[in-house]
C-alpha positions as CSV (number, residue, x, y, z in Angstrom):
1,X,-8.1,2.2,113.7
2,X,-8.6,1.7,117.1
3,X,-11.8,0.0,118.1
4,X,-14.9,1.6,119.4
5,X,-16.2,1.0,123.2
6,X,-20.1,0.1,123.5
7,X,-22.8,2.8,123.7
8,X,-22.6,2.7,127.3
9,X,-18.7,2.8,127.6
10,X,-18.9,6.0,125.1
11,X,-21.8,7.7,127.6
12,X,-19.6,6.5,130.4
13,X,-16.5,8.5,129.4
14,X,-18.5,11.4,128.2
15,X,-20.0,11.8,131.6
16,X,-16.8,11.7,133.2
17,X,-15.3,14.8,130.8
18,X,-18.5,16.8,131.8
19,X,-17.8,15.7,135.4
20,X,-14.0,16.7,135.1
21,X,-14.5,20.2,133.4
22,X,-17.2,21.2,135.7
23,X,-15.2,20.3,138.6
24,X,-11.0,20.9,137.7
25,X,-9.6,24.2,136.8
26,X,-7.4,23.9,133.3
27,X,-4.1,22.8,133.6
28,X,-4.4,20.6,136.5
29,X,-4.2,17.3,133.8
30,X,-7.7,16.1,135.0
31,X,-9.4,17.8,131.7
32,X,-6.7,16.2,129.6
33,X,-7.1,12.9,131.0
34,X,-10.9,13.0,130.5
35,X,-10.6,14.1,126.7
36,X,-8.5,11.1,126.6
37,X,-10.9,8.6,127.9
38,X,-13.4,10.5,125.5
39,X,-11.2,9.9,122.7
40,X,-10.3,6.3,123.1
41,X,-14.0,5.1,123.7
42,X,-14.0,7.0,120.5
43,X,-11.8,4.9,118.6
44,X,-9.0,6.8,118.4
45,X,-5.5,5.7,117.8
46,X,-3.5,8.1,119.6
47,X,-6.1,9.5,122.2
48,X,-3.1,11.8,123.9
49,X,-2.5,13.3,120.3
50,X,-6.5,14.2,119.9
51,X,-6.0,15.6,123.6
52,X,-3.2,17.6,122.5
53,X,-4.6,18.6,119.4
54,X,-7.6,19.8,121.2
55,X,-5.9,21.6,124.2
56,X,-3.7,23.8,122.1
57,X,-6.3,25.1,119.2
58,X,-8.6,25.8,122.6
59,X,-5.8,27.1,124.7
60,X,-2.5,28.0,122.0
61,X,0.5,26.4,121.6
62,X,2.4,28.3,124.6
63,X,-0.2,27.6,127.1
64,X,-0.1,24.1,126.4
65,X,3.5,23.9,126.5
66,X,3.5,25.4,130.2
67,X,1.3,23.4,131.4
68,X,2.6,20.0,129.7
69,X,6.3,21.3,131.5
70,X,4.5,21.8,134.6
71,X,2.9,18.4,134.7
72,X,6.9,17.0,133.6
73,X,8.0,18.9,136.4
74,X,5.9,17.1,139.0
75,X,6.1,13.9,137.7
């Protein structure tokens, strides 16, 4: 397992989520990036897979996928 960031690392990256949801539509990666933070100050191992995880039992599956070609596409 991954290790945990401090207190303050964990507030830090929590702050930043609430910042990015209040301020990004879905879809734009912002969101997704900011769950990732979350997760890995967390201790996760794979912070993209909790991201994922996340995204599509919030959004579905299909949504997900659009959006993860989308953000392919513009890369």
């Amino acid at each position: 397992m991954a290790k945990k960031a401090g207190l303050a690392g964990r507030r830090a990256a929590r702050k930043a989520y609430k910042s990015a949801v209040a301020t990004s539509p879905p879809g734009g990666g912002k969101r997704f990036a900011a769950v990732k933070r979350v997760a890995a100050a967390g201790g996760a191992r794979n912070p993209g897979a909790v991201a994922a995880a996340i995204g599509r039992k919030k959004y579905g599956t299909k949504k997900m996928a659009q959006w993860a070609a989308a953000g392919k596409k513009k890369k």
